[in-house]
N, C-alpha and C positions, 0 to 999 in steps of 0.2 A: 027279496030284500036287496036292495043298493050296498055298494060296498061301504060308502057312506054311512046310512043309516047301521049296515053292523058295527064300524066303528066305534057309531056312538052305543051301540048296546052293551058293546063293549068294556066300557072306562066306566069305571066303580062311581055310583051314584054320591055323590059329596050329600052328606050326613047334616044338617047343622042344628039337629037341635040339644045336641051337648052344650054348643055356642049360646045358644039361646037360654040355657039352665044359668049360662056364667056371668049374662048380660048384669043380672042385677049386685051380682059382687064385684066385677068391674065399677060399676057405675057407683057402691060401694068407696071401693078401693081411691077411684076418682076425687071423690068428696072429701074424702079422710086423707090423704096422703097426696093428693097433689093439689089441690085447690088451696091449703094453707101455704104453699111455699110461696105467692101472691103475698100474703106478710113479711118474705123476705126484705122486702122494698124498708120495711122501718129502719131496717139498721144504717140506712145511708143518710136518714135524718135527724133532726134532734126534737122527737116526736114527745110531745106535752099530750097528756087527756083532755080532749076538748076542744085540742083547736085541729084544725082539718089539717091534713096531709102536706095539701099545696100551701099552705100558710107556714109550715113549719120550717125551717132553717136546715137547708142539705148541706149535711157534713162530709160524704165523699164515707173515705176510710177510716175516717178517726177514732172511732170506735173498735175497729178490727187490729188498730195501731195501740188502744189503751190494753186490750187484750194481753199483749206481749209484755207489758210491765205491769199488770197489776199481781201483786205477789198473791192476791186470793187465788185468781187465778190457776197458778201453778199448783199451789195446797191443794185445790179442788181436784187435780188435773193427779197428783200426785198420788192421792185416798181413792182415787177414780182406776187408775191402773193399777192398785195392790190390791183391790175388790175382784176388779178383771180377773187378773193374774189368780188370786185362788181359786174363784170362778172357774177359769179354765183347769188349774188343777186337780177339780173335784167335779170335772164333768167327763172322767173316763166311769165314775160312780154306779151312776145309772145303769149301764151298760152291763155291769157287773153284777147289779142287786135284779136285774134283766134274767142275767143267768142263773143264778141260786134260785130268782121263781122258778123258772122253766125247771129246775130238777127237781122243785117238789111235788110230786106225783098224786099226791092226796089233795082233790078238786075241792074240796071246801076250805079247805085249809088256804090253799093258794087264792082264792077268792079271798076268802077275811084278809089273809094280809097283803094284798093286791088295794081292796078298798082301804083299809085303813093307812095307809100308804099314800093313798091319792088324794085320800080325802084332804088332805092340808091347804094343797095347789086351790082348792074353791074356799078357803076362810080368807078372810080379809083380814091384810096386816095391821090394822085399828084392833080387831081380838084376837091377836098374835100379840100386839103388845103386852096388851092386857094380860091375857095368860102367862107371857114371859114376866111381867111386872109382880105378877101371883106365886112367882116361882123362885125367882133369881133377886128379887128389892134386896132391900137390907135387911126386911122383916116378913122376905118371902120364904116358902115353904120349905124350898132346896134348900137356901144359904140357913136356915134355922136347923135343916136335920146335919149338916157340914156341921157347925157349929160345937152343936151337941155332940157329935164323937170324935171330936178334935182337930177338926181340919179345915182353916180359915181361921179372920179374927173378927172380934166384933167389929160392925159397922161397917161388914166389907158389901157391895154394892156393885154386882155384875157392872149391872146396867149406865154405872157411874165409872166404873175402869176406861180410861183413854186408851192401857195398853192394851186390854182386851178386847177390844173395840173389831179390828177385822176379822178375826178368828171367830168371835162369835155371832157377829152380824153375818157372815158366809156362813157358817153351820146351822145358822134359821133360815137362809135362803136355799142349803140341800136339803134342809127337814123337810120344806114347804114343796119343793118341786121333783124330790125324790123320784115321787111313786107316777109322778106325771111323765116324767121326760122316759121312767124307763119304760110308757106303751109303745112307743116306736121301737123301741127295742127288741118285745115280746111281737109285734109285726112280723120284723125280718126275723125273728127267730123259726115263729110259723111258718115262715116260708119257705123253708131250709126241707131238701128230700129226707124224709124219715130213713130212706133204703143207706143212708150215708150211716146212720149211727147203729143202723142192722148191719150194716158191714162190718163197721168198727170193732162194734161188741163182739163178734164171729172169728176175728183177729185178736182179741184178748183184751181192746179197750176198755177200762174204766170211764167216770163219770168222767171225772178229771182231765183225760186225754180227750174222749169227747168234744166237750168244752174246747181247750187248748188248740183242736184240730180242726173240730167242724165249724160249731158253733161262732167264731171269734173269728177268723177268718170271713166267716161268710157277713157278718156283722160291722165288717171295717170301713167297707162303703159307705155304711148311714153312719157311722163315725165320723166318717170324715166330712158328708155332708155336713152335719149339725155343727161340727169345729169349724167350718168356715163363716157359715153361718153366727156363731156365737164371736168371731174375730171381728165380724162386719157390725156385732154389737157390743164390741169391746167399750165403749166409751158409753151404752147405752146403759145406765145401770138402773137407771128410775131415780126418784126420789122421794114415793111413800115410804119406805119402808126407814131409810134414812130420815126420815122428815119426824118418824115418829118417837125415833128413838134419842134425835138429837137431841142433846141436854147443853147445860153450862159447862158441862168436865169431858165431853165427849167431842165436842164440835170441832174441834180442829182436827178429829182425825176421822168423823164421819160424815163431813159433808163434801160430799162428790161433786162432778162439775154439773147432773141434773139439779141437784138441790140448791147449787149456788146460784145458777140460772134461774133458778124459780123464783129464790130470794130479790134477784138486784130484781128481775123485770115485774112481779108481783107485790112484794113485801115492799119494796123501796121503791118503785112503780119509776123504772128506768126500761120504760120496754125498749126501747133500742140497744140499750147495751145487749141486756138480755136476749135479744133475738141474734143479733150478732156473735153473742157464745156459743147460739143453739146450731147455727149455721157453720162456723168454724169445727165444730162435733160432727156434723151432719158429713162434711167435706173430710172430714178425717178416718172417719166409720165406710165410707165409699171406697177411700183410698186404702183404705185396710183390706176389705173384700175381696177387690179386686188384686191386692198383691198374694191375698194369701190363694184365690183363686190358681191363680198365675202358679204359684208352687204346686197347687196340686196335680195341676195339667203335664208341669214337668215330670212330677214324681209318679203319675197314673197314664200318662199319655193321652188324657183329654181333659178338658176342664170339667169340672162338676157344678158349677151354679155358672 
C-alpha cells in the first residue's frame, strides 16, 4: 500500500447521515423562522389590504418613529418587562421542584407526581381560562368557599382585580410550565456520578448537603443555559394567554407589547405598524442575548450559546 493511500485509510471516514436526519428540520426551521422575515418589508410602507406592495406609499421610518411616542406603546412595553421580570424570578423554580423529585425514592409516587405536574404544559390556555373562570369569577368555587369563612368580600372577582393582575397571571404561567421545564432538570440530574453521593453519605452527608454540594453545582450550567435563553426572550411573552384573560378592568395592566401588536396589526388592521413593533422586539430580544451571552463568557470563561 502507497504511503498515500495509508493516509487516506487513515482519516476518520466523515459520517453524514446525522446531517441527513437534520435536513428536514432545518428545512423546517427555514419556513418557519426565516422565510417570514421577507414581511419585514411592510413596515417601510403604508400598506392597505388589497392594494399591491408596489402600489402602496413608502414611508421610510415613520412608523419606527410613531413607535417612540405612542404612549401605548410604552404601557405595553412596561406590563411586558414586570411579566419578564417575575418570569425570570420564578424560573430558579423548576430547578428546585427538579430536586425534591429526585429525592423521592418511591418510583410510583414520583411518576404520579411527575405526570400530573406536566400534564398542565399540554392544556391549552382557552381550558385554563375556563377552569380559572370555574374557580376564582365572582361566583366561582374558591371565591365562594373564601367568602363563606370569612375572608374576601362580596363581589370580589380575581379575574377582574387590575392590581392582581401580574402575580396571578405569572403563578398560572408556573402552574402550567412547572412540571415541564423541570425535565431538563431531572436530565442533568441523571447525569451526575452516583459514586459522588456514595461518597458523601460515607463522610456524614445528609439529603440536604447532598443537594447543596452535588446536585446544584452540577446543575448550574443548564441554569445558566436556560437564563440566557429566557433573556433572549425577555420581551417574548405571547399573547394567548393575555388575550384571554383581557377584560375592561384588566387591560391596562395586562396587555404586553405581543398583544398590542396583535391588536393595532390584526384587530385594527394596521399591519405596518404592527410589523414594525414586532421588529423593533425582535432587534431588542437579539440584543439582549447577546449581551447576556457576552456576561456569561466573562463570568464562565467561554460563551454558552
Amino acid at each position: 500500500m502507497s504511503k498515500s493511500k495509508a493516509l487516506t485509510a487513515a482519516k476518520p471516514r466523515k459520517d453524514y447521515k446525522l446531517l441527513y436526519y437534520a435536513i428536514p428540520f432545518m428545512i423546517i426551521v427555514l419556513l418557519f423562522n426565516y422565510v417570514p422575515i421577507f414581511g419585514w418589508i411592510y413596515a417601510f410602507f403604508d400598506y392597505v389590504p388589497g392594494v399591491k406592495l408596489k402600489d402602496s406609499e413608502f414611508v421610510g421610518l415613520e412608523y419606527f418613529k410613531l413607535i417612540f411616542t405612542d404612549a401605548n406603546v410604552w404601557r405595553s412595553l412596561g406590563n411586558t418587562f414586570i411579566f419578564a421580570i417575575l418570569g425570570i424570578l420564578f424560573s430558579p423554580l423548576p430547578m428546585f421542584f427538579a430536586i425534591l423529585l429526585n429525592e423521592v425514592k418511591n418510583g410510583p409516587v414520583r411518576k404520579i407526581v411527575q405526570t400530573f405536574t406536566t400534564l398542565p404544559n399540554f392544556i391549552s390556555w382557552v381550558i385554563i381560562f375556563s377552569l380559572a373562570f370555574t374557580l376564582f369569577s365572582s361566583d366561582g368555587l374558591i371565591t365562594t368557599l373564601l367568602l363563606k369563612i370569612g375572608i374576601g368580600t362580596e363581589g370580589q372577582n380575581l379575574l377582574g382585580d387590575g392590581n392582581a393582575v401580574y402575580i396571578f397571571q405569572s403563578l398560572l404561567g408556573l402552574w402550567k410550565g412547572l412540571g415541564w421545564s423541570s425535565i431538563i432538570y431531572l436530565a442533568a440530574i441523571a447525569g451526575i456520578d452516583q459514586e459522588q453521593y456514595e461518597a458523601a453519605k460515607v463522610d456524614g452527608a445528609g439529603y440536604f448537603r447532598c443537594a447543596l454540594h452535588i446536585t446544584m453545582p452540577a446543575m448550574i450550567g443548564t441554569f445558566v443555559v436556560l437564563f440566557i435563553l429566557n433573556i433572549g426572550n425577555f420581551l417574548n411573552t405571547g399573547y394567548e394567554q393575555y388575550l384571554l384573560f383581557k377584560n375592561s378592568l384588566t387591560a391596562d395592566n395586562i396587555e404586553v407589547l405581543d398583544l398590542y401588536a396583535y391588536r393595532i396589526g390584526l384587530e385594527n388592521m394596521d399591519y405596518s405598524y404592527g410589523v414594525a413593533i414586532s421588529i423593533i422586539k425582535s432587534v431588542v430580544s437579539v440584543v439582549l442575548v447577546t449581551f447576556a451571552n457576552l456576561v456569561a463568557k466573562k463570568m464562565r470563561g467561554s460563551a454558552v450559546v
